[in-house]
C-alpha positions in Angstrom: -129.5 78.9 -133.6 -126.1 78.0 -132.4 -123.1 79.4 -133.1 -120.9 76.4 -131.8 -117.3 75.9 -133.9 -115.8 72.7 -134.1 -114.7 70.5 -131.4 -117.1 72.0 -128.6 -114.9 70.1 -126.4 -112.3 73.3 -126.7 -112.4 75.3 -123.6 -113.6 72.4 -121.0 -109.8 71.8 -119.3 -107.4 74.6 -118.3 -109.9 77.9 -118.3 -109.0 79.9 -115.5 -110.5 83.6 -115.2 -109.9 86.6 -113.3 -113.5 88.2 -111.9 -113.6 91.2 -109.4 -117.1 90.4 -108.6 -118.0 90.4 -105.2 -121.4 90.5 -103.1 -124.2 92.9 -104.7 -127.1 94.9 -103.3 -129.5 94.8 -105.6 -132.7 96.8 -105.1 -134.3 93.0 -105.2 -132.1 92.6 -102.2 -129.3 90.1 -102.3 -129.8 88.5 -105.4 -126.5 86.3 -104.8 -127.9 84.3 -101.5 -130.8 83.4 -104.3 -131.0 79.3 -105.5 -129.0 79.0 -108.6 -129.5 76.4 -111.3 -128.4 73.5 -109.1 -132.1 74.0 -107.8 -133.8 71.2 -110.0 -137.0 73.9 -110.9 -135.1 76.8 -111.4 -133.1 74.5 -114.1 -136.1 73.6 -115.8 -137.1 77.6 -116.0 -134.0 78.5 -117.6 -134.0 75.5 -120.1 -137.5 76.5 -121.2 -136.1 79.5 -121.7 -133.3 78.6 -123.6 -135.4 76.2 -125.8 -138.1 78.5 -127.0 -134.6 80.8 -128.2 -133.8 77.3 -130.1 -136.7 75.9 -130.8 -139.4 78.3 -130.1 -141.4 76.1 -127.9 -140.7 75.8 -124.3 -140.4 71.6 -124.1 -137.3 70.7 -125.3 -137.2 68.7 -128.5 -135.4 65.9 -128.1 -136.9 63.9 -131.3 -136.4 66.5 -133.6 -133.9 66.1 -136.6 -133.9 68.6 -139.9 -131.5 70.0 -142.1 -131.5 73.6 -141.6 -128.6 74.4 -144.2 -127.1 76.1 -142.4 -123.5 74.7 -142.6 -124.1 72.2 -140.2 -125.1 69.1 -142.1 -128.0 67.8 -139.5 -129.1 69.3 -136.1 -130.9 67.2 -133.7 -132.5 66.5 -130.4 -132.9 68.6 -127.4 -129.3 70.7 -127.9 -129.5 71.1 -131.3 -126.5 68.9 -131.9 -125.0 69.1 -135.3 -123.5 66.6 -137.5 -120.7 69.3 -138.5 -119.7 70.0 -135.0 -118.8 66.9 -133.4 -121.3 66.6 -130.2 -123.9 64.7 -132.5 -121.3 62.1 -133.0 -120.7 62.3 -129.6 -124.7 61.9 -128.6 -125.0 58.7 -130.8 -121.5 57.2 -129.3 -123.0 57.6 -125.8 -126.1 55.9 -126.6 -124.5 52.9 -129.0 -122.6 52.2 -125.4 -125.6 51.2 -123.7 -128.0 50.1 -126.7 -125.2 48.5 -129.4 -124.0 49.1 -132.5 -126.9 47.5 -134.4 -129.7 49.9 -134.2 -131.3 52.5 -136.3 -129.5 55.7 -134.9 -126.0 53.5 -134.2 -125.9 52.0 -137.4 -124.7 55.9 -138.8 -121.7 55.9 -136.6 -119.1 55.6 -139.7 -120.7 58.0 -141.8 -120.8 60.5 -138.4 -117.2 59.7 -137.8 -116.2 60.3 -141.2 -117.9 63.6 -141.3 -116.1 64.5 -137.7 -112.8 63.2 -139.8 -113.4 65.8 -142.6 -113.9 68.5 -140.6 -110.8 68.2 -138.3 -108.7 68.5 -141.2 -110.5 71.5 -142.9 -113.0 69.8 -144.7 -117.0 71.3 -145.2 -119.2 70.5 -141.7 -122.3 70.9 -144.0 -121.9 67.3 -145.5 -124.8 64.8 -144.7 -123.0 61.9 -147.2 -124.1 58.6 -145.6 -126.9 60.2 -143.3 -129.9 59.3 -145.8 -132.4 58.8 -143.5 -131.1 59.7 -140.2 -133.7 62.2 -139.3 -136.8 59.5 -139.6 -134.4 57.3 -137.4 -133.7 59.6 -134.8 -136.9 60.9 -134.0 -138.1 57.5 -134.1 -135.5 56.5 -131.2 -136.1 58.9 -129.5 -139.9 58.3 -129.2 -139.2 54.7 -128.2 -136.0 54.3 -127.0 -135.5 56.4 -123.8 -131.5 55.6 -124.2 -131.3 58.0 -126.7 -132.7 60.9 -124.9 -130.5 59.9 -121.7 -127.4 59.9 -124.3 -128.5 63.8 -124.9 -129.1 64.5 -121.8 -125.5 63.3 -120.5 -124.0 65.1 -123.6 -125.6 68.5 -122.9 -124.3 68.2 -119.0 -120.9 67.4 -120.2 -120.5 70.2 -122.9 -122.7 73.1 -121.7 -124.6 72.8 -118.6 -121.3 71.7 -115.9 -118.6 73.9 -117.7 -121.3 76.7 -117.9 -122.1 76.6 -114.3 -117.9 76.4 -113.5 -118.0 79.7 -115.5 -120.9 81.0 -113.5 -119.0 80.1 -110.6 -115.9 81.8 -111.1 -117.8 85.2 -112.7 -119.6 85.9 -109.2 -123.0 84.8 -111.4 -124.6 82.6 -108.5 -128.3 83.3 -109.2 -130.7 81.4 -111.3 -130.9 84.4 -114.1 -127.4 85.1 -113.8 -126.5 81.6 -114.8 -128.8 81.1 -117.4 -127.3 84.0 -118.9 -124.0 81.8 -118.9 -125.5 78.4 -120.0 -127.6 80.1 -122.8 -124.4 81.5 -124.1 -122.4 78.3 -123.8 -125.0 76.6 -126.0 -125.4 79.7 -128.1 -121.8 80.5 -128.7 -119.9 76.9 -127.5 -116.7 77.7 -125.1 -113.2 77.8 -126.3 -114.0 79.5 -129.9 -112.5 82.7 -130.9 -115.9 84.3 -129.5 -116.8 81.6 -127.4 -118.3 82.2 -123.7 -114.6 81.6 -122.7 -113.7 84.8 -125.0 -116.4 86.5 -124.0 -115.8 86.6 -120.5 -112.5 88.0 -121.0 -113.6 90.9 -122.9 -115.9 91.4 -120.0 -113.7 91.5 -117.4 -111.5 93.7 -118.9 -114.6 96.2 -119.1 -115.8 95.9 -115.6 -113.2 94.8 -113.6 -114.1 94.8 -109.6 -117.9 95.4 -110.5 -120.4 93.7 -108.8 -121.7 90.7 -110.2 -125.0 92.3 -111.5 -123.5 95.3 -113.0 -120.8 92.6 -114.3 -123.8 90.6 -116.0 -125.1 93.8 -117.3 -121.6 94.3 -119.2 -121.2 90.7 -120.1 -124.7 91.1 -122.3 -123.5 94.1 -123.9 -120.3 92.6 -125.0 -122.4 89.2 -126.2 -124.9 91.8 -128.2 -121.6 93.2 -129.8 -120.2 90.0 -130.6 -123.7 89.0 -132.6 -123.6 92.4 -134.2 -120.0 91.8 -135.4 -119.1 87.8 -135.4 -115.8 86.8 -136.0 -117.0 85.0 -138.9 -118.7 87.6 -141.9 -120.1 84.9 -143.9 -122.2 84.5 -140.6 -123.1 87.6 -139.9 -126.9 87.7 -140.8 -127.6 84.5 -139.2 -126.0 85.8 -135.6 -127.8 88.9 -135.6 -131.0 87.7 -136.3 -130.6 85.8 -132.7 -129.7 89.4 -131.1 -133.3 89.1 -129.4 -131.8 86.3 -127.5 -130.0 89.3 -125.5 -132.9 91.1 -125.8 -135.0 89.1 -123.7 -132.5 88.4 -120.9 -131.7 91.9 -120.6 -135.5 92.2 -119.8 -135.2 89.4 -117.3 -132.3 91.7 -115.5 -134.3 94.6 -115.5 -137.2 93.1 -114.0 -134.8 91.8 -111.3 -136.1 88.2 -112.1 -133.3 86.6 -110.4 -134.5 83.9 -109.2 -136.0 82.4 -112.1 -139.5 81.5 -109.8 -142.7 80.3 -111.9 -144.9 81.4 -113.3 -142.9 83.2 -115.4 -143.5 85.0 -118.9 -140.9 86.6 -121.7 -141.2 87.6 -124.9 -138.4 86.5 -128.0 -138.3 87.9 -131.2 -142.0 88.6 -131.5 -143.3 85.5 -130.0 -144.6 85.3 -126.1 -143.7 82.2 -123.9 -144.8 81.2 -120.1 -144.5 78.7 -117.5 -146.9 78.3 -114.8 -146.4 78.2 -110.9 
């Protein structure tokens, strides 16, 4: 479940970060001359991964749409976008550009933008008020119209995937695992929030400065586990530690020394087993 505040477009311009990582020399070898995410399969491994923490299945669901209560309003499609945290607004702007104002998904663009209007000035992000119907709309799109699912997959780059791998980049985290580590937590935990990934990485630094970048990642998943175990938020505080077995599992990944992400590839998360063939 994410953990995204509002405005998940805090944190994209102006983060700079001080790393001390450097080369490591891992018993795997030199897990930092190994692909990263750029490498079109090893991105597909990691968002597996990601969605069966989100979704528990390993496709990702772009035509889903459901009210979780969670004080969100609606989430939807492959990111879990939210009506009470602006990028779902931002989803069905990017596909009204290409497909008009006048279809089933655009048509809810007021009652979106007067949810996004609420919330910037304080106002409940759990409001669905105009939205009857949305969910049968959007999944419908989305199995017909492959606009839609282009408008999410541009969204997700813009908000999570490029600033992630930017924060990969400066953190020394150039391997496949390493920067799924970084992505899952951008989705997970949005950027410029008071524990955002952009938070996070400070308190990690601090903690390990001038480690390597494995023993860095090590300490960045301890902080993250900390941060679920004591959010920011209280009235949150069950919800983010029932997704501590997010941490769980990638801590497995780095003991196994599965940096490169190759399939096939098995995991387990929160009870349930998941695997991707060769």
């Amino acid at each position: 479940m994410n953990r995204r505040g509002f405005l998940v477009l805090a944190g994209l311009a102006g983060w700079a970060v001080t790393s001390g990582c450097g080369a490591t020399d891992a018993a795997a070898g030199h897990p930092e001359r190994l692909p990263g995410l750029a490498d079109p399969d090893r991105r597909r491994v990691a968002e597996a991964v990601i969605s069966t923490f989100e979704n528990s299945t390993i496709e990702l669901p772009y035509a889903a749409a459901h009210r979780l209560d969670d004080g969100r309003g609606i989430t939807a499609g492959r990111a879990g976008f939210t009506s009470g945290t602006h990028d779902l607004l931002l989803v069905v702007q990017r596909y009204a550009a290409t497909a008009g104002n006048d279809t089933a998904v655009s048509r809810y663009l007021p009652a979106l933008r007067a949810i996004d209007t609420k919330v910037a000035d304080g106002g409940d992000g759990s409001s669905t008020k105009g939205l009857d119907g949305f969910e049968d709309a959007w999944r419908t799109t989305s199995q017909t119209d492959p606009r839609l699912n282009a408008a999410q997959d541009a969204v997700y780059d813009d908000l999570y995937f490029r600033p992630g791998m930017d924060r990969a980049r400066r953190t020394g985290q150039t391997t496949a695992l390493g920067q799924l580590v970084i992505l899952d937590t951008a989705v997970q935990h949005g950027l410029g929030s008071p524990d955002g990934l952009d938070a996070l990485i400070r308190q990690t630094n601090a903690k390990a400065e001038g480690a390597e970048p494995v023993a860095w990642l090590r300490t960045f998943l301890q902080v993250r586990r900390a941060d679920l175990e004591n959010p920011v938020d209280e009235e949150t505080t069950e919800v983010w530690r029932e997704s501590i077995p997010r941490v769980d599992t990638l801590e497995t990944l780095l003991q196994q020394q599965r940096f490169d992400l190759d399939a096939p590839l098995a995991w387990t998360f929160a009870g349930g087993r998941f695997s991707l063939p060769a």
